[in-house]
N, C-alpha and C positions, 0 to 999 in steps of 0.2 A: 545508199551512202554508208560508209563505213563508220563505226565508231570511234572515236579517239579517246582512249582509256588512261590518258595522262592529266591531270590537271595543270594548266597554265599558271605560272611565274604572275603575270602580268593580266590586271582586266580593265574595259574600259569604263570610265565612271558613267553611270547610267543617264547624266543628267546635262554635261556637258561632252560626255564624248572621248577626255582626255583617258589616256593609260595610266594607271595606278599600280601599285605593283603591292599586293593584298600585306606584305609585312611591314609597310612603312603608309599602308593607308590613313587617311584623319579620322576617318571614322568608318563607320561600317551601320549598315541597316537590315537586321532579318523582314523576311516578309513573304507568309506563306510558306517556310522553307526552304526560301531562299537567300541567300546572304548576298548583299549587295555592297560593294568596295568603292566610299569615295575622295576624292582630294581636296575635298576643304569642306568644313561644317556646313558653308552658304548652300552648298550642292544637296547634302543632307536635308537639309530644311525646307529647299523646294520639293524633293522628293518626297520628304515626309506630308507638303501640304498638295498634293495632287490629286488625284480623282480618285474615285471611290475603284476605278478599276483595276484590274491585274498590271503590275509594273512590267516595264519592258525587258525581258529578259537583257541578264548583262554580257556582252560580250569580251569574248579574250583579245586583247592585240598579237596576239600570232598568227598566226597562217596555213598552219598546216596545210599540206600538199591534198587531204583526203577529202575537202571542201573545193567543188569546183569553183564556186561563184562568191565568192566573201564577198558579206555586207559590208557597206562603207554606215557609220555613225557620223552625223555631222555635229562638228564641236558647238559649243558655243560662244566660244573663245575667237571671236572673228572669223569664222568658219568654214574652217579647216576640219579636211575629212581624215576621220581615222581608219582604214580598211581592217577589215574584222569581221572571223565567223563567230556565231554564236556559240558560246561557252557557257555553260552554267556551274556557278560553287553553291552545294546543294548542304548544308550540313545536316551531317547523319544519315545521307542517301547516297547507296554504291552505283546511282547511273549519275552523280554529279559529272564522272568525265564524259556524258556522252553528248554530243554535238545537240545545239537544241532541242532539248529535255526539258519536257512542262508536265504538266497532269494531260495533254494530248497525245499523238501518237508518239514515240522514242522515233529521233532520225530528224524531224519536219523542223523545218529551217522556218521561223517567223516572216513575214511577205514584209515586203518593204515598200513605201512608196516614193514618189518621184524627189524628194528631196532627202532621201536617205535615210528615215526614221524609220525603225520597225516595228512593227505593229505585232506582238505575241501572238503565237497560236491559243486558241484557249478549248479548254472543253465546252462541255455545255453547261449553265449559269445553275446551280445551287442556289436557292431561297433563303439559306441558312447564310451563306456566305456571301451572299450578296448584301446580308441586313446588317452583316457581322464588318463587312469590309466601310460599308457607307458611314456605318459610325466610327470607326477607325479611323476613317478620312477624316470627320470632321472634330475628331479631338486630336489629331493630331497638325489640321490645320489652326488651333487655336493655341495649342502647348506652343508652335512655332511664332505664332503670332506676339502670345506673349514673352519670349527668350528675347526677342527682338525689343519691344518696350524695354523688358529691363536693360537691354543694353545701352538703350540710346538715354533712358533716364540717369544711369552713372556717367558716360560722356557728356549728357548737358548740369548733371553736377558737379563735376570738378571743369567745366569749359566755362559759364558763365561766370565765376570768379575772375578765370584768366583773360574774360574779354574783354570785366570793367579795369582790370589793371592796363586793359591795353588801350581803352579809350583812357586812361587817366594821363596815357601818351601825347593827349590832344591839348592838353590844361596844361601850361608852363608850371602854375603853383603844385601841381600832385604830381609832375615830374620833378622837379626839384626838388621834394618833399620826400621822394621817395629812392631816390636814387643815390641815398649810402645801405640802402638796403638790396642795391638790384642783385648781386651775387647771390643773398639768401635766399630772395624769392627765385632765382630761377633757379635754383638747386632743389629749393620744394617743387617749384614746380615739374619739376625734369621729373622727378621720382610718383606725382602723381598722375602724370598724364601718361609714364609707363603703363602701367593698368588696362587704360582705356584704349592704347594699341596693340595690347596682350589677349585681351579681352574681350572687346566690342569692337574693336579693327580685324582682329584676326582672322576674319574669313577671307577680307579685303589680300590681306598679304599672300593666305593660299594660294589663293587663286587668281593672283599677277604671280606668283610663282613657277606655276603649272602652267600658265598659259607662256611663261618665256620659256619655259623647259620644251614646248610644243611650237613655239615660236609664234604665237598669237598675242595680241593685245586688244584690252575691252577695259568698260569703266572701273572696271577694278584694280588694272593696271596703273594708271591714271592718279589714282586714291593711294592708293599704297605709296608708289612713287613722290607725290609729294606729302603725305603724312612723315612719312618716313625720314625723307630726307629733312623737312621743316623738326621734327625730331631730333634729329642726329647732329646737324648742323647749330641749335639753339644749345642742347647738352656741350657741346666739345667749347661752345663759343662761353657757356658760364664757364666751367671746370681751365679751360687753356685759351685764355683770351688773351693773350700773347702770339699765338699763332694765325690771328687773324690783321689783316690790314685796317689801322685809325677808320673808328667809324663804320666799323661791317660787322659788330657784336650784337646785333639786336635777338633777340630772341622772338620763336614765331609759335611756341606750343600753343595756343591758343589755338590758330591755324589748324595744327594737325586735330584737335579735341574738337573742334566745332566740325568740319568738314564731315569729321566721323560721325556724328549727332548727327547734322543733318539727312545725310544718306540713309543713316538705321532708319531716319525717320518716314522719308518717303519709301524707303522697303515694306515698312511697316504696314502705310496706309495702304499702298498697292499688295499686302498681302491682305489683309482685314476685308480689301473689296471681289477679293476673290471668290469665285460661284461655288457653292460648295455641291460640285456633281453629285455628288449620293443623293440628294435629296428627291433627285428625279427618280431613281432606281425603286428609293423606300417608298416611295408612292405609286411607283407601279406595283410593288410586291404588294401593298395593302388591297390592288385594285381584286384579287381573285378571292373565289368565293372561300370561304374557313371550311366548310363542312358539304358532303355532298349525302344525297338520298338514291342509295342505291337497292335492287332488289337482287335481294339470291338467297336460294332456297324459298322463292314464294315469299318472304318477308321484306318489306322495309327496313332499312338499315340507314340510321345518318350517322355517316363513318367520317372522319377528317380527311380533307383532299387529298394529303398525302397517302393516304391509302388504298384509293381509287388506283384499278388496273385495267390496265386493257380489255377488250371486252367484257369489261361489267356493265348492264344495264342500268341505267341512273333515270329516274321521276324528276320532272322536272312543273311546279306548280306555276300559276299564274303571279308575276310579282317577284318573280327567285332568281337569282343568277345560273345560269349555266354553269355548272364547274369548270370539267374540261371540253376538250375539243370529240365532237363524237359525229354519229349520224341516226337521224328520228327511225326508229322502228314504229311505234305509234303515235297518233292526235297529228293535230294542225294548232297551231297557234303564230301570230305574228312577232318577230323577236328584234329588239332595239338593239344592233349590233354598232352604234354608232363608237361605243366606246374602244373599237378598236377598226373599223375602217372610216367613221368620218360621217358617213352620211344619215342624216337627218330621220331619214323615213325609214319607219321599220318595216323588213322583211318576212312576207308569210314564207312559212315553212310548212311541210306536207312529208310525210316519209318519204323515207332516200334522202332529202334535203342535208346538209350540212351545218351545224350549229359552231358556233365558236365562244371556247370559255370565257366566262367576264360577261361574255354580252346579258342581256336581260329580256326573260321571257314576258310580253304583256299580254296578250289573252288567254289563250286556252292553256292546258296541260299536257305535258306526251313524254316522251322516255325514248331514250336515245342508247345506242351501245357507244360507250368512251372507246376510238379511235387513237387520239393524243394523250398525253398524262405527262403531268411536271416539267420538262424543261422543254419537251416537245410543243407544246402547247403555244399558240399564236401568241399571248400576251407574254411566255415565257421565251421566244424569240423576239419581241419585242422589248423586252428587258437586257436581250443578250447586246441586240444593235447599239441601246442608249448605253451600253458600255462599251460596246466598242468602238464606239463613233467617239466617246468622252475621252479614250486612255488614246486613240490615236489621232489626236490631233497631235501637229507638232509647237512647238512654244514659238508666240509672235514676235518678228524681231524686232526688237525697240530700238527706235528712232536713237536713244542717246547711245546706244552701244555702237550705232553703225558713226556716229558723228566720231566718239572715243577713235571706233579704229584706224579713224584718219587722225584725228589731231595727235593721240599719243605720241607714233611713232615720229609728227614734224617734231612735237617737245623733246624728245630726246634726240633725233639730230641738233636739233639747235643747241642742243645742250652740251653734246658733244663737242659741236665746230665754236662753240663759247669758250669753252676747255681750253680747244686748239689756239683757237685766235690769242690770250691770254697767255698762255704757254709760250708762243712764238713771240708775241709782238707788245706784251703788258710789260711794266715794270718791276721792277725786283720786289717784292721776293715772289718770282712769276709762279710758284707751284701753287703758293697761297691763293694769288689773287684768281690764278686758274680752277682752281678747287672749291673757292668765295663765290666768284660767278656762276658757274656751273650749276652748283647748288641752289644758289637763288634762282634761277630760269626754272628748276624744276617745283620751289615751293610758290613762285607764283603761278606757274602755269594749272597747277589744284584750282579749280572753280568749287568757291565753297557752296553756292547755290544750284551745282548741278543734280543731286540729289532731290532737292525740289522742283525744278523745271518742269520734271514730266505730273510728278503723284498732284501735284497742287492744280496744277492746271486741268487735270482728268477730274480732280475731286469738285473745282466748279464745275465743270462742263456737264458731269452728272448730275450734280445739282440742279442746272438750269434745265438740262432736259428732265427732271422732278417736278418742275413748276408747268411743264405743259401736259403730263401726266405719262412721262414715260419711263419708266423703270431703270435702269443699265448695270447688270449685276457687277460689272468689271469694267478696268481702265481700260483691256485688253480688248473687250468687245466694242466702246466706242473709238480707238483709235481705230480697229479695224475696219467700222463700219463707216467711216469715212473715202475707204478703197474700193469698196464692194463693187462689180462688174454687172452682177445680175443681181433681180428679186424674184424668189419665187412665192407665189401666190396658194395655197390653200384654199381650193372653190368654197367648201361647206361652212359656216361661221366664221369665214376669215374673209371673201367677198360679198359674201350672203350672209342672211341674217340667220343664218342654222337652223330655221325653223322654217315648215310647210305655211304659207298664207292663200285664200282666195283671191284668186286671182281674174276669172273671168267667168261670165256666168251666161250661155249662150243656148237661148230656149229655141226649141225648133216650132215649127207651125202649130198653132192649135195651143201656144201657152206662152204666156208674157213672162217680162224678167223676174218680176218679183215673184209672179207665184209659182216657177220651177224654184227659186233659191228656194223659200218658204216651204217647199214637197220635201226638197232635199235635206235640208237642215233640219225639221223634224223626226223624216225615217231615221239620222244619221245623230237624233241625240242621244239613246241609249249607247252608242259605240264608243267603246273606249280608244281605236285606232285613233292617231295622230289627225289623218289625214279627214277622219269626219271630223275631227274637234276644230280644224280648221274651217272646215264648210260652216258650224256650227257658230264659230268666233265669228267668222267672217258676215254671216246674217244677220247676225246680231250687230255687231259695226254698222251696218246697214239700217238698221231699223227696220229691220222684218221682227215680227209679234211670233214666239213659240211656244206652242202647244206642246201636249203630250202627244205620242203614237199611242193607237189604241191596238197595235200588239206588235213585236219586234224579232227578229231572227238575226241572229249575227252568221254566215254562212264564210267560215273561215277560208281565207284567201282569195273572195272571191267580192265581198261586200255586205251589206243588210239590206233584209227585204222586213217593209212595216207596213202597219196600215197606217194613213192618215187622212184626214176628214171621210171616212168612209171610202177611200181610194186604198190600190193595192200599187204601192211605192217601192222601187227597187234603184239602191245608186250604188255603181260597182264598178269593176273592171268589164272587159269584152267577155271574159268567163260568163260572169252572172249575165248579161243580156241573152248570153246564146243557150245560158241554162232555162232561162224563162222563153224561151223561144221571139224574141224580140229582133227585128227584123235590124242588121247592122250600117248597111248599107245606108242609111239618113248621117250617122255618127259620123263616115269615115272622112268628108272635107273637116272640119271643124277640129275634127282630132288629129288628123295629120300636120295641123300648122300648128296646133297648139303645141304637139309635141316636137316640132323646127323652133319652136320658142323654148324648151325646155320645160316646160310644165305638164303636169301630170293630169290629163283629162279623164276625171269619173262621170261615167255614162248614167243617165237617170230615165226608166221606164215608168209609164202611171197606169196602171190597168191594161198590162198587155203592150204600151206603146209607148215608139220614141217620145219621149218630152224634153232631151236637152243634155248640154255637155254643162258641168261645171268643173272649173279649173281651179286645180291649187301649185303653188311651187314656192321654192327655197328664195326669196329675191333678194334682189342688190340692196345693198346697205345703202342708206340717202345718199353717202359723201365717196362709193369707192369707184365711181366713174371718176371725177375730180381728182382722188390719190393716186390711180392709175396715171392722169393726166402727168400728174404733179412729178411720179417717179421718172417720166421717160423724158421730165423737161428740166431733169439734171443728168439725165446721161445713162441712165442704166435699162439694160434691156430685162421687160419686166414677163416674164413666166407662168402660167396657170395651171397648177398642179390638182388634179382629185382621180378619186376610184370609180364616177361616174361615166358612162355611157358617153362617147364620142359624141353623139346627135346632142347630147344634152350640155355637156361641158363647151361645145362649140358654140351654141346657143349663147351660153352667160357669156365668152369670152367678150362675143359679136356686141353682147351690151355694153359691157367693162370697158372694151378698147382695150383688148390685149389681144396679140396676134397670134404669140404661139402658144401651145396648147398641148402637155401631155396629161393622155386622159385613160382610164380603166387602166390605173397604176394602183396596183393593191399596195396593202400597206408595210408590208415587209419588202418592198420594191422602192418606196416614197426616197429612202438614205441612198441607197445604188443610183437613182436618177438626178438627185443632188451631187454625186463624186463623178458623176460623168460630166455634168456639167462645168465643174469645176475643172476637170478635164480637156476639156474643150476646148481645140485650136492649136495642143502639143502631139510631137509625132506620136504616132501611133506607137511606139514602145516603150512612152512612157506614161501610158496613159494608165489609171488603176490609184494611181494616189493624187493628192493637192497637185490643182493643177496653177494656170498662170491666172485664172482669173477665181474671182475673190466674188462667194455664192450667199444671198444672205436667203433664209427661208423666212414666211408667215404662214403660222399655223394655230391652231387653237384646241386641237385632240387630242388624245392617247397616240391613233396610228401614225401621228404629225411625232413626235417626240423623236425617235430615230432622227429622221432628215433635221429636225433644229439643231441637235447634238452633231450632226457631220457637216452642217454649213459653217462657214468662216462667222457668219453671226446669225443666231436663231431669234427671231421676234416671237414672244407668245401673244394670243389675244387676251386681256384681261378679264374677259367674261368665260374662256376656257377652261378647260380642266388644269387641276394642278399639278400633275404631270406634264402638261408640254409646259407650263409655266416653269416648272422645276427645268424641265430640260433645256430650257433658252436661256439665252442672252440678255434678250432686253425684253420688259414687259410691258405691253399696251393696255395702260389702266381704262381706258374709255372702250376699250375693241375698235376704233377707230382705226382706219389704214393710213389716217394721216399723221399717226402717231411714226409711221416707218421714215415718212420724207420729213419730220420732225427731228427723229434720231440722227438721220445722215445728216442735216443741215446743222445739227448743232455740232458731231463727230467732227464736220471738215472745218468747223472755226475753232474746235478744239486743238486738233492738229494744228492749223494756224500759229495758232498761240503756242501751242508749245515749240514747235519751231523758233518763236520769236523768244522765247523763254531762254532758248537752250544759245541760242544769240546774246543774250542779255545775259548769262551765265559766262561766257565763252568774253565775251568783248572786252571787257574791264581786264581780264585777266590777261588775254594777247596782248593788248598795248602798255600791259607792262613788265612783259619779256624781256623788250628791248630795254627798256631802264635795268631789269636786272642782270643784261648781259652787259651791260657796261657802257653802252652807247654814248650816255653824255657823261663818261669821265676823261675823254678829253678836254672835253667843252667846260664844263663844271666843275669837274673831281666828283660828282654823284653817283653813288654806289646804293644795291636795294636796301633800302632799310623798312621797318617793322611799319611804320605809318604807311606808306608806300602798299604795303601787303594787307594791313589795316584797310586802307581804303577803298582796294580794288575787291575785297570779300563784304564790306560791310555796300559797295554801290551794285554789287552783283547780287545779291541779296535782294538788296530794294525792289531792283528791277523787276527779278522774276514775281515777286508778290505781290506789284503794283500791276504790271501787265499780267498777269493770271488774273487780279481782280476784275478787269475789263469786261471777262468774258460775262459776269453778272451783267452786263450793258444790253447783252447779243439776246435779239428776241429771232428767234425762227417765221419764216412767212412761207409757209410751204406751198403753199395756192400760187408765192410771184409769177413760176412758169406759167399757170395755168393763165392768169390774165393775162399775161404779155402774149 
């Protein structure tokens, strides 16, 4: 691909899409070095409060011939696609003209997925600049947050004045009292309520500007449209009320000042509840080790990790993290790598074996040569994913924007043919009364409660899913979890209980149940593994009596051999029996089914001879056969996702009731299997981004963090790390899975309600179009007046606040399915 060494006239705003043309932009944002051009401050501000990731490169609206394939951007102005290759304005860097230019390679065009967002090429993740970008984010999602307060605090200071003069319209005595003053009060008011649509309206007006310049309309349109005109129409009616038809003077500034408060305000709360992605990131970067022990020159050396290179040999002691990613030269010890693929039991290692940084060494000691280092490293491609799974999502579309892009453009026909009608067929003086009308259809058709419809109703619905203990970091995540298509499941502490338990204790001839446990549990109390501590727990639950061993071997990778009551005791894998020359052939019924169950059968020898299997395994949480139930008896097809062994993961599914099954999915795999799913059911050429169906994940690990960040809604467990916590959506304070058919039950009576919200905003305001088109001034002589507009914002209002309350009523019964 050829270079284009000119810079473009023209770029498209990062955030909705539209062309800007960089010498008449509203504002601008560097970042990284790069300068981003946009058309209205509102665009700025969500930009500013986004993820802790690399922004999406901006593109030119031009064309150039030397780009075969131009990316489309989709607006978000009723959405409308802009065509455009990628263009970078770099300040102070001479490849800014070249065609998709990042810190990646020069040339590479950003991929795009199926609904037109593109997704930056990026290098690989820096530590510095990952910690440096996360707090970025989050101060700069609170500087936005607060711009916002202050604005809607000046609109609701100079608006609540103008709206007890407006109910004082209701009192025959404070209208009559007040009306040898109405010219001066609306002359003050005309000039104070300029401010607040200079000011704290102004992003409103942008961006109904831009969007008719591009030919779209959305709530913003909507907003401006009647602020504006309720502005313009009150000014000209104090100042030249002469030019108005007996009885059409009323003024509506109030209107325009409230409507604008309320909106700041519901912006506001739905920014405040926004997830602040970085925080997932800083908790991964905290997860690697500070310092590593390496050897050269014959010396120990604890050097800081960044200094650590490629084949250096690195000590690794019992208790210590792994640094980086390497492979064992010497020792044997078992390693807890759970913190980055998931599962519970930890893994012997034996030279050649493969270690992975973060994870945690628990018995022995050995030394490895470092393989990976810094960005290479599992946990630092696991860093990479949760940002790129964060920065490319695309923005969900909200229910009031799609309602706006219908109702706008009927208000402004009607508005228009109100004009016409008036014009052709009203009474003299017809420009007036065509001009009178017109305008009124547009300053009632403003729904001053549409700004509250949605934030109010999400900020209960959150609330009530708080009382059953489930988290919801954003409005964004329970509207959309009300859609969701699939659930995918995390086997290891997300249907199971994350931990190894005994599970079955099966003595062969020549020795009863209790006293193989009792052999076992004794050889197996010195061992620090997991998996005796279970044997160990598990006897003890039982009320078996433990002694000491009267001497102990830990035989790495293989099990411990001990003496007890003067017996020569050994419980291990098949290794140890065939090292002690123990005949296997008794084991292998016993252990073949055990292991078709999923459980993990240790073999126990007493003096030379079989004595018996005991079983430990990962098991089902009490209630997640019943969630499993609960999920597939509202409709969703439910998924079981882990890095375990097919035999084994089939095993739990067969318990759970879940059918399908993808299993020995490593964890930098977990996010890809999640995008294909979401993929799923669209032709084959578009498959690679968002697809038609809507993918929620449960997870509760580090390697889980990836896939909750690239699901439509990620649920963390609440007894999980705080990394996938950080990385999801919504959090399950109990670790219960009934917390997921909790979240969607309460999502889809959210949505509900705001539907009926946005109805209840909407309906007062419709049926009194027609009154301010003139309908009954035949009949009547009745023309809009200020009570009139009065009371279709103060019944609209009620509504939405009154039916948002309700949802405090709405208890969740997640189990209904399961007993009907």
């Amino acid at each position: 691909m050829q270079a284009i060494t000119r810079l473009k006239e023209e770029f498209v705003d990062p955030v909705c899409g539209m062309t800007v043309d960089p010498t008449r932009a509203a504002v601008t944002s560097d970042r990284d070095g790069v300068r981003y051009y946009f058309c209205s401050h509102g665009c700025k501000v969500k930009f500013d409060a986004g993820g802790a990731g690399e922004p999406t490169p901006q593109a030119s609206c031009c064309s150039p011939a030397e780009v075969d394939a131009p990316q489309t951007t989709s607006s978000c102005c009723g959405g409308a696609a802009v065509a455009a290759p990628v263009q970078l304005s770099v300040a102070g860097r001479p490849e800014a003209g070249r065609v998709g230019f990042t810190d990646a390679a020069p040339g590479a065009l950003p991929e795009q997925d199926v609904h037109g967002h593109q997704s930056h090429v990026r290098s690989a993740p820096k530590h510095e600049q990952g910690t440096r970008q996360a707090g970025g984010a989050e101060e700069a999602q609170e500087q936005s947050y607060r711009a916002m307060m202050r604005k809607f605090w000046f609109a609701t200071a100079v608006g609540l004045p103008l709206l007890l003069l407006m109910f004082a319209e209701f009192v025959p005595y404070w209208r009559h009292a007040l009306m040898p003053y109405h010219r001066i009060i609306g002359i003050v008011s005309a000039v104070l309520t300029l401010p607040v649509l200079f000011w704290s309206g102004r992003q409103f007006f942008e961006s109904a500007w831009n969007g008719l310049r591009n030919h779209n309309t959305n709530m913003d349109t909507l907003v401006a449209l009647g602020t504006g005109a309720a502005w313009l129409y009150s000014t000209v009616a104090v100042l030249a009320p002469w030019l108005f038809p007996a009885g059409t003077t009323g003024m509506y500034f109030e209107v325009a000042v409230i409507v604008i408060a309320l909106i700041l305000l519901g912006q506001a709360l739905e920014l405040r509840a926004k997830s602040r992605s970085s925080a997932a990131l800083k908790k991964l970067l905290e997860l690697q080790a500070k310092t590593a022990r390496v050897i050269r020159g014959g010396q120990e050396l604890d050097v800081p990790i960044e200094e650590v290179v490629v084949g250096d040999t690195v000590l690794v002691r019992p208790g210590e993290k792994v640094p980086v990613d390497g492979r064992i030269l010497e020792g044997e010890s078992a390693v807890d790598e759970s913190i980055v693929t998931g599962e519970s039991v930890p893994v012997d290692k034996k030279p050649g074996d493969e270690v992975i940084g973060s994870s945690v060494n628990k018995t022995g000691a050995f030394t490895f040569r470092a393989t990976k280092v810094g960005a290479d490293t599992a946990l630092a491609r696991i860093v990479q994913m949760v940002e790129q799974a964060q920065s490319s999502k695309p923005p969900i579309g909200r229910l009031v924007d799609k309602v706006s892009s219908y109702f706008v453009p009927t208000v402004m026909i009607v508005a228009v043919l109100t004009f016409l009608a008036w014009f052709n067929f009203g009474p003299e003086p017809v420009v007036n009364h065509a001009v009178v009308t017109m305008v009124a259809v547009l300053v009632i058709a403003c729904p001053c409660a549409l700004g509250l419809a949605t934030p109010i109703s999400l900020m209960v619905g959150v609330g009530k899913a708080a009382e059953h203990g489930v988290l919801i970091r954003n409005g964004e995540a329970l509207e959309t979890a009300s859609k969701l298509n699939v659930v995918v499941l995390d086997k290891t502490g997300t249907i199971t209980k994350g931990k190894p338990e005994l599970t079955d204790v099966l003595p062969l001839a020549g020795f009863g149940e209790e006293e193989l446990l009792r052999l076992a549990a004794v050889a197996d109390r010195r061992s620090e593994h997991p998996l005796a501590e279970a044997i160990v727990n598990g006897a003890r639950a039982r009320g078996a009596g433990l002694g000491e061993p009267e001497a102990f071997v830990a035989v790495p990778g293989h099990g411990v051999e001990a003496t007890v009551e003067g017996r020569r005791v050994a419980v291990g894998n098949r290794k140890l029996m065939e090292r002690g020359g123990v005949p296997f052939a008794e084991f292998e019924a016993g252990a073949s089914r055990l292991a078709d169950e999923g459980k993990t059968p240790m073999f126990v020898a007493v003096d030379g001879r079989a004595a018996g299997i005991v079983a430990v395994a990962d098991t089902l949480k009490e209630d997640s056969v019943e969630a499993v139930r609960a999920l597939r008896a509202l409709g969703l097809d439910v998924v079981m996702m882990t890095g375990d062994n097919e035999r084994t993961a089939k095993a739990i599914a067969r318990q759970a009731g879940i059918e399908r099954v993808l299993a020995e999915v490593l964890p930098e795999e977990k996010a890809r299997q999640v995008e294909k799913l979401q993929a799923e059911g669209l032709p084959h050429k578009e498959r690679g981004g968002r697809g038609a169906r809507l993918v929620g994940m449960v997870g509760d690990g580090i390697n889980d963090a990836p896939a909750l960040a690239q699901a439509d809604v990620g649920f963390a467990i609440g007894t999980g790390t705080d990394v996938a916590i950080e990385a999801a959506d919504v959090t399950l304070v109990g670790g219960s899975l009934h917390g997921v058919v909790t979240a969607i039950e309460v999502s889809r009576a959210t949505l509900r309600n705001i539907k009926q919200n946005l109805f209840g905003a909407f309906v007062y305001n419709v049926l009194g179009i027609p009154v301010a088109a003139g309908t009954l001034f035949p009949l009547l002589g009745l023309l809009l007046s200020p009570i009139i507009a009065g009371a279709a914002m103060a019944a609209s209002s009620i509504t939405v606040v009154t039916n948002a309350n309700r949802l405090r009523f709405f208890e969740p019964r997640p189990a209904k399915g399961v007993r009907s």
